[in-house]
C-alpha positions as CSV (number, residue, x, y, z in Angstrom):
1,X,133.8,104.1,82.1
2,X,133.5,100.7,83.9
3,X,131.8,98.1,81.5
4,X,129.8,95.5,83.9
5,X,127.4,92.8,81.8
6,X,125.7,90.0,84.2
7,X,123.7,87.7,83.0
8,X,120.4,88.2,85.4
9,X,117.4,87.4,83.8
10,X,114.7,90.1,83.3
11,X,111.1,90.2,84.8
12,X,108.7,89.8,81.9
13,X,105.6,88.9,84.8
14,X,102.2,89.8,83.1
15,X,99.1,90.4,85.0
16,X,96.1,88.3,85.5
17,X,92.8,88.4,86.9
18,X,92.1,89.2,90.6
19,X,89.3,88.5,92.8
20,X,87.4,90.8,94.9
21,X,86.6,90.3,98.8
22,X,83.2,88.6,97.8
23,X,84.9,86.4,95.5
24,X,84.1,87.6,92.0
25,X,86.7,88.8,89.0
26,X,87.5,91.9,87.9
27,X,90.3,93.5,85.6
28,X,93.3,93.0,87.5
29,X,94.4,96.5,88.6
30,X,97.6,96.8,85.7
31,X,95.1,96.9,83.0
32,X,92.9,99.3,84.3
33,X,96.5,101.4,85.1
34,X,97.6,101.2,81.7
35,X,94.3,101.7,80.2
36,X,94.0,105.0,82.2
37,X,97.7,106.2,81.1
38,X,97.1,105.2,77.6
39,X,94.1,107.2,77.2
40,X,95.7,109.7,78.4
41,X,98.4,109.7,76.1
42,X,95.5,109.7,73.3
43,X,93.5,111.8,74.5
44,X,92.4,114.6,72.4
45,X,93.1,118.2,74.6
46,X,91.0,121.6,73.9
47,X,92.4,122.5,70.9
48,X,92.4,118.7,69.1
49,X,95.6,117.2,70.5
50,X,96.7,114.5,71.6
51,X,99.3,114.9,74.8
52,X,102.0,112.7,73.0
53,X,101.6,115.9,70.2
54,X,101.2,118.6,73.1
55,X,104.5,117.2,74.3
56,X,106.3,116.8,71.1
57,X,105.9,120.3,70.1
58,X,109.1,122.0,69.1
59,X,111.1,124.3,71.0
60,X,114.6,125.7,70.4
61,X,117.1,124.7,72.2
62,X,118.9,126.8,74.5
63,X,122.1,127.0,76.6
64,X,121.3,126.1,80.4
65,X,124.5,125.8,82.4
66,X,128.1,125.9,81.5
67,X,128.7,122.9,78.3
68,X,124.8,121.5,78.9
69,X,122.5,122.6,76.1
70,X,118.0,121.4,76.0
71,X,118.0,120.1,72.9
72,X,114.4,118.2,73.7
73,X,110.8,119.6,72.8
74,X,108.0,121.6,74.7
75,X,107.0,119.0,77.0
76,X,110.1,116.5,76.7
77,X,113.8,116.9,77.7
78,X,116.9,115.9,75.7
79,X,120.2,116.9,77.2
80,X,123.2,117.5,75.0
81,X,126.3,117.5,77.2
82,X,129.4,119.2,74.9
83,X,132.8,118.3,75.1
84,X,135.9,119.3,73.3
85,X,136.0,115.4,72.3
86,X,132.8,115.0,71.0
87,X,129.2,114.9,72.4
88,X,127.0,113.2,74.9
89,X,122.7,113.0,74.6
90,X,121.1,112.2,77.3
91,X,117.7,110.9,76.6
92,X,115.8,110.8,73.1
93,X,112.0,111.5,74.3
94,X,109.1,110.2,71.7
95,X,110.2,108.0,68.6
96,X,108.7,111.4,66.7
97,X,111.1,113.5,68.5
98,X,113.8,112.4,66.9
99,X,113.8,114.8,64.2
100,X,113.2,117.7,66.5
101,X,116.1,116.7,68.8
102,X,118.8,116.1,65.6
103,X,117.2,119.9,64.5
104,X,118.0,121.3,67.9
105,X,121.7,119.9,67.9
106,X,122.4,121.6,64.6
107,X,120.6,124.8,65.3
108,X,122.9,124.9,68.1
109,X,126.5,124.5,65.7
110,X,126.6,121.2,66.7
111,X,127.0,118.5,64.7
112,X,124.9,115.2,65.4
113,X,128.2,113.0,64.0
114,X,130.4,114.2,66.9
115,X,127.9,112.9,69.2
116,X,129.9,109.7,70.3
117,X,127.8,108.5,73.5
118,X,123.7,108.4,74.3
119,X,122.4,108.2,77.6
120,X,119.3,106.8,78.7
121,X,117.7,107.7,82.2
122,X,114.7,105.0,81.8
123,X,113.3,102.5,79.3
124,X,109.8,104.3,78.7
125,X,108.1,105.2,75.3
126,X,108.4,108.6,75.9
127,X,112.1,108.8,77.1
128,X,113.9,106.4,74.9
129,X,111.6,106.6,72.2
130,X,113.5,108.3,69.9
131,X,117.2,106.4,70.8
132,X,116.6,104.3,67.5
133,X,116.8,106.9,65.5
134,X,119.3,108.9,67.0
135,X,121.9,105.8,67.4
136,X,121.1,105.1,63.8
137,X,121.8,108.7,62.5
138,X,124.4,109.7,64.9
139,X,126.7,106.5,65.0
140,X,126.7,106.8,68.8
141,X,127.2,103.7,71.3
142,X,124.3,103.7,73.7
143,X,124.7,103.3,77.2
144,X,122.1,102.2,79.7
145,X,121.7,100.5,82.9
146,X,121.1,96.8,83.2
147,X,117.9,96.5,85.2
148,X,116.4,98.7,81.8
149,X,118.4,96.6,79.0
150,X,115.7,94.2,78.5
151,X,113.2,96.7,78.1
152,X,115.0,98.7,75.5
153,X,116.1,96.0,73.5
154,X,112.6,94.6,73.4
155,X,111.1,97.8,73.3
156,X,108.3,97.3,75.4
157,X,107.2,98.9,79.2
158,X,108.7,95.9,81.7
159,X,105.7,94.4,83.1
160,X,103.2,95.7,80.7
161,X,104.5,94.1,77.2
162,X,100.9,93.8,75.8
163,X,100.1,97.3,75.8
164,X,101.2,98.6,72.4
165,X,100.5,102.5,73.7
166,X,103.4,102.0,75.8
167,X,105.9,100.7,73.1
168,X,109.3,102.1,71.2
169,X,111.2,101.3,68.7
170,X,113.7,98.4,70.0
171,X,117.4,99.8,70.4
172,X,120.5,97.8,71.2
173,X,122.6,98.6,74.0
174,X,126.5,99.3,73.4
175,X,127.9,99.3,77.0
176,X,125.8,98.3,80.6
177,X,126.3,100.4,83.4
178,X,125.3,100.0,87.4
179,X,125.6,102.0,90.2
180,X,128.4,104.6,90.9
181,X,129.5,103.4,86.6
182,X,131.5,106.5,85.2
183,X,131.1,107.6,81.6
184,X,133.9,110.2,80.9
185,X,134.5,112.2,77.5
186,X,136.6,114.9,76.4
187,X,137.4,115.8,80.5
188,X,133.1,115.5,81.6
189,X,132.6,112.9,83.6
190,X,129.1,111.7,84.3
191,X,128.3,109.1,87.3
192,X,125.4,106.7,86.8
193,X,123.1,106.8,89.8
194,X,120.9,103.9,90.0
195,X,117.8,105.2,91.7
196,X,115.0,102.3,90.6
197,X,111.2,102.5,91.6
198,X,109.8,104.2,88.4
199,X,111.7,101.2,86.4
200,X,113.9,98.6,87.3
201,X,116.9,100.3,85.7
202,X,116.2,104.2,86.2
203,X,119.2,106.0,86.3
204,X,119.7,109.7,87.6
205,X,123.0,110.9,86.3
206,X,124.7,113.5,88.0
207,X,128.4,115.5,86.6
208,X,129.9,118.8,88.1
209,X,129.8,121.7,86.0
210,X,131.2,125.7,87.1
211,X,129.2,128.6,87.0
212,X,130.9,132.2,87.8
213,X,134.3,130.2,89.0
214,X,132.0,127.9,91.4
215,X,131.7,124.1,91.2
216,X,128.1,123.1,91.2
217,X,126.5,119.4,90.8
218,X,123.7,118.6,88.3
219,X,121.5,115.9,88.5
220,X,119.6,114.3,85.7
221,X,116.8,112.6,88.0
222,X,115.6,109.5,85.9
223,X,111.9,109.8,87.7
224,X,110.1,108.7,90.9
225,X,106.7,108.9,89.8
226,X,104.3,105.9,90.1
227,X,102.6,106.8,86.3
228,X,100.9,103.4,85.2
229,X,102.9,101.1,87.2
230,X,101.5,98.5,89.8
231,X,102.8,98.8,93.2
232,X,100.1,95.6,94.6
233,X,98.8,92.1,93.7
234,X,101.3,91.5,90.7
235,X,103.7,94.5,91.0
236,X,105.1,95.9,87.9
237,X,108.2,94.3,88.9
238,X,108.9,92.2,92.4
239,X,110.6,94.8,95.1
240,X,109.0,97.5,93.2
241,X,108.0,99.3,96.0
242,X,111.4,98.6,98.4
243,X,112.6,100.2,95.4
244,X,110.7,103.1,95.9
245,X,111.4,103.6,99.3
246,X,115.7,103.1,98.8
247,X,115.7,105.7,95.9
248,X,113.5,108.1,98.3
249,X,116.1,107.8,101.1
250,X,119.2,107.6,98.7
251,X,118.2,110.6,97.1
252,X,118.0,112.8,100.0
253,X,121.6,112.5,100.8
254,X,122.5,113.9,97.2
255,X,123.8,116.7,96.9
256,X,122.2,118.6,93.8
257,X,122.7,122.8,92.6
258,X,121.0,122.3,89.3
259,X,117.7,119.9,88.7
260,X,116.9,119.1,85.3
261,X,114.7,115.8,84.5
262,X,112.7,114.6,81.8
263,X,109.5,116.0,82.0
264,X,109.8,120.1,81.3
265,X,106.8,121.0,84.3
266,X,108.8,118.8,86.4
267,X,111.3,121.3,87.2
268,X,109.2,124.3,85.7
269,X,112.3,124.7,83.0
270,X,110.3,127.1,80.5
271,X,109.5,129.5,83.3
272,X,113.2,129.4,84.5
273,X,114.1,129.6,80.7
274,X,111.9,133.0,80.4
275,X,114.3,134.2,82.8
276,X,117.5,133.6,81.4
277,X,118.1,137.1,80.4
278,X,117.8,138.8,83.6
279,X,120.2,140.0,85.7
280,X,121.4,138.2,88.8
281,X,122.1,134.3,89.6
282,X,121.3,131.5,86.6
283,X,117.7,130.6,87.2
284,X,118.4,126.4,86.9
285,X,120.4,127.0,90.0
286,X,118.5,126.0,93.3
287,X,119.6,124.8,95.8
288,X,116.6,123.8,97.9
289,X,114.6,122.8,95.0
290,X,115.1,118.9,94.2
291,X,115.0,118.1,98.2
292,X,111.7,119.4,98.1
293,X,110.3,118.1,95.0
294,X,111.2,114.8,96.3
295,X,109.1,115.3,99.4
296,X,106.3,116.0,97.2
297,X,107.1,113.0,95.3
298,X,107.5,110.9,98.5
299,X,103.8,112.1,99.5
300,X,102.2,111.5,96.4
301,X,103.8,107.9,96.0
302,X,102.2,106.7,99.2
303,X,98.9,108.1,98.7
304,X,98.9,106.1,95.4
305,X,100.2,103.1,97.3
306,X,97.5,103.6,99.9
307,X,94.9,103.9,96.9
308,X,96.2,100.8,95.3
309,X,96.1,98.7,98.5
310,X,92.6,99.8,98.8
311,X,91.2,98.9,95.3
312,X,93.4,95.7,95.5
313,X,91.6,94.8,98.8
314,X,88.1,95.8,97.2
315,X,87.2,99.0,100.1
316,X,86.9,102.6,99.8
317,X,90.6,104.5,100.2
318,X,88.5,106.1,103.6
319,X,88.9,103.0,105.2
């Protein structure tokens, strides 16, 4: 791979106050994001738990397309790409899932020595959470982007340092990557896409892989949700939303067969998994589907921009 270290200086902006139209102070809107997120992260569901424990429930891990194995929990992915060289993990979910995810590895014949590289696709709690651990245990060098090195190195949410629901363990990076950076083991080669918005750094990597004698593309997308991050006032990060908009019209000109993420009901992988045994085509192969989740995504990114602008501003969203 192509090693690229630059010296830029990270965005560590916090909110403030803001003032309505008739001049009086209210939470700026970050807090009363990250409040809302946090909750529900702690939120007790019908049965007593709490969604980080809803999605760190275990799962086995499973085979999904030629050398990639899920080696993540119920609700969170972890990737383990195999090669003949050694092993690449690609994400680390919640600093609990650790265990789950060395678990998986082994139940699969693995072992989590031979895993030589770990991959991250963005810097949040519940995506790198676990990369501590996992670096620690696994002797691995750790390779992320740049615009997400501060953030995992301080182990906080850039842009929302204070809130501790949103923390990780702190994890050095190895080796910095930026767009169109190659990380090749053991004759797989993965290509760093950076696609930022979600975070400053998010990175959707994408490697060919052959199923029944054809050449398909995966792509890991990193994320394009808006979750707890500010897009007005005091963004999360400045160009946040420009940043939006480029990965929305970058991603449309990939080309992607298989769509895996890091969310499971993103890409609906334990009904596709149910169908793994059936006869006909591999059910993780779809053609059609990212191009049309990212519509989806694109909608519901401005009508969260649209409902920012209008609680920034102090008016109903009808306005």
């Amino acid at each position: 791979m192509q090693r690229r270290m630059t010296g830029r200086s990270p965005d560590l902006s916090r909110g403030t106050h803001a003032r309505t139209a008739s001049g009086m102070r209210r939470p700026a809107l970050f807090l009363r994001l990250s409040a809302l997120v946090a909750g529900f992260i702690s939120c007790a569901g019908v049965h007593g738990e709490t969604q980080r424990e809803i999605w760190n429930q275990a799962t086995t891990p499973f085979r999904v397309i030629d050398n990639i194995y899920y080696v993540g929990t119920h609700g969170l992915c972890a990737w383990l790409i195999a090669t003949p060289a050694g092993h690449i993990l690609l994400d680390a979910a919640l600093p609990e899932s650790a265990p789950h995810i060395e678990s998986n590895i082994r139940a699969l014949g693995f072992e989590l020595l031979d895993v030589r590289y770990l991959l991250n696709s963005h810097a949040h709690f519940d995506h790198s959470g676990g990369l501590a651990q996992l670096k620690r245990d696994s002797g691995g060098e750790l390779i992320a982007s740049e615009g997400d090195r501060s953030a995992l190195e301080g182990g906080f949410y850039l842009g929302s340092e204070d809130v501790a629901a949103f923390a990780a363990p702190p994890v050095r990076v190895d080796r910095v990557v930026i767009d169109g950076d190659t990380v090749s083991l053991g004759g797989v080669t993965l290509t760093a896409n950076i696609t930022p918005g979600h975070t400053r750094g998010c990175t959707s990597w994408s490697m060919p892989v052959t199923d029944a004698e054809r050449e398909l593309q995966v792509l890991f997308f990193c994320s394009s949700s808006v979750a707890a991050n500010r897009l007005v006032g005091r963004p999360q990060y400045a160009g946040v939303v420009a940043d939006y908009e480029k990965t929305f019209a970058r991603a449309q000109s990939l080309r992607v067969n298989v769509f895996l993420a890091g969310h499971a009901e993103t890409f609906n992988l334990h009904q596709k998994r149910a169908r793994m045994g059936e006869t006909g085509p591999n059910p993780f192969i779809d053609s059609a589907e990212f191009h049309a989740y990212l519509q989806r995504s694109q909608t519901e990114f401005r009508r969260q921009l649209a409902a920012q602008q209008a609680a920034s501003a102090g008016r109903p969203l009808s306005e």
